[in-house]
C-alpha positions in Angstrom: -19.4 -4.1 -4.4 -18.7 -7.2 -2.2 -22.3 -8.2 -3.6 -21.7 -8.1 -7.1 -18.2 -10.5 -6.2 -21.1 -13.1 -4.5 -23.1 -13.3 -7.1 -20.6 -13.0 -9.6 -22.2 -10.4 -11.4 -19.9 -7.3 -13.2 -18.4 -4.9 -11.3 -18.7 -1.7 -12.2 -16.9 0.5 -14.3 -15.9 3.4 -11.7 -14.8 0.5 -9.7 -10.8 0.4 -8.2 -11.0 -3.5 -8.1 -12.0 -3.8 -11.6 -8.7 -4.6 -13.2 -7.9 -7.0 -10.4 -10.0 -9.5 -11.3 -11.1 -10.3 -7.4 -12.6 -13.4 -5.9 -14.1 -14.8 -2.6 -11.4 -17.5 -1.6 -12.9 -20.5 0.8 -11.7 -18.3 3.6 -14.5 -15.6 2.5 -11.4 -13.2 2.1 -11.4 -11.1 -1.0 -8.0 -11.8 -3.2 -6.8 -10.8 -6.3 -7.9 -12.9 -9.5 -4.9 -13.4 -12.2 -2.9 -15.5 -15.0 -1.2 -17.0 -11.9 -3.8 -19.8 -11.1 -2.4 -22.9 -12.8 0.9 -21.9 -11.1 2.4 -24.5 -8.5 2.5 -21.3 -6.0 1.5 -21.0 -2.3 -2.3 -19.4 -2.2 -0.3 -16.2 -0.8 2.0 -16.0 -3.5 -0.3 -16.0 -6.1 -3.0 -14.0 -4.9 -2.6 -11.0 -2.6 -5.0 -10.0 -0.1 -7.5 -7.0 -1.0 -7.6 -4.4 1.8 -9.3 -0.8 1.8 -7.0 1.7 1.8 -9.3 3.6 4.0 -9.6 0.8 6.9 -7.7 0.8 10.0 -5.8 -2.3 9.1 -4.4 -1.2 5.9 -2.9 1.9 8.0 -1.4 -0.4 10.8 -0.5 -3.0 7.4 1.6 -0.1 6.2 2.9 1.7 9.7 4.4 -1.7 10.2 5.8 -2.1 7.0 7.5 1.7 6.9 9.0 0.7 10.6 10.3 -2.8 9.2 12.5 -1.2 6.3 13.7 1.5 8.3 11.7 4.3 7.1 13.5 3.9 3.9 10.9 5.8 2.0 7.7 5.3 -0.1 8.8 2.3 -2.8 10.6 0.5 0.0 7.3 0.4 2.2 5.2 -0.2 -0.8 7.2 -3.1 -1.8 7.5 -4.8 1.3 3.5 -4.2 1.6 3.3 -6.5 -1.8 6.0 -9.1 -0.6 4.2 -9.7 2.2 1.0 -10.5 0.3 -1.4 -7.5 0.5 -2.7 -5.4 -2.1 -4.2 -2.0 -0.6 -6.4 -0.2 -3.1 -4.8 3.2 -3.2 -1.4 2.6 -1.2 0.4 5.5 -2.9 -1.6 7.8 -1.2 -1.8 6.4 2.4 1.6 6.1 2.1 2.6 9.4 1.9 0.4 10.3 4.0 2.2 8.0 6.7 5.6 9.3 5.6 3.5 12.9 6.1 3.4 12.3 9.8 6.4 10.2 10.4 8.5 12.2 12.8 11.7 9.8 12.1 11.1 10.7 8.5 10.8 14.4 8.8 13.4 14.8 10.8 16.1 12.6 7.9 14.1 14.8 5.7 14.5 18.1 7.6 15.0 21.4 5.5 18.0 22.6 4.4 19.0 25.6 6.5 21.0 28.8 4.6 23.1 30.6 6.9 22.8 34.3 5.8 25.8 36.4 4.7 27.4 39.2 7.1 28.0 42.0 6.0 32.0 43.0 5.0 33.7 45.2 6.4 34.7 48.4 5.3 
């Protein structure tokens, strides 16, 4: 994948990164390509960072992120993730996955007990 970006030969179809557009930036970090290039934007600002969604980084990206807005739930975390300047290639599921484990969150979250009925008197 990273290959085909070098030599600036077509991704593949099956591809994630295929609608993105991505380039190699002088850095040698991959980045999201876009309409955005002419604009009189910061690097960051007009094109996000690519990370796997399966690396360690992306989860520590997004563990951080969840912590930052107060565990405030999966578009929250998702949208500060993008604010910050990082695209991760299949966020929606790592995040819920995070939110999964997130004790805070499960306990905000926690199951609605039902308090069972007595039974009358006579």
């Amino acid at each position: 994948m990273l290959t085909c970006i070098v030599k600036r030969n077509n991704i593949s179809r099956n591809s994630p990164l295929k609608k993105l557009s991505p380039y190699l930036d002088n850095g040698e970090l991959l980045r999201i390509g876009g309409q955005l290039k002419n604009a009189t934007l910061d690097l960051n600002e007009k094109f996000h960072l690519i990370i796997p969604g399966r690396s360690h980084v992306a989860r520590l990206l997004l563990k951080h992120y969840h912590d930052r807005v107060k565990h405030q739930g999966r578009i929250f975390t998702e949208s500060a993730v993008r604010n910050a300047g990082y695209w991760i290639v299949g966020v929606r599921k790592l995040i819920n996955s995070i939110l999964h484990k997130c004790v805070i969150c499960n306990k905000l979250c926690g199951k609605v007990t039902e308090q069972k009925m007595a039974v009358l008197p006579a």
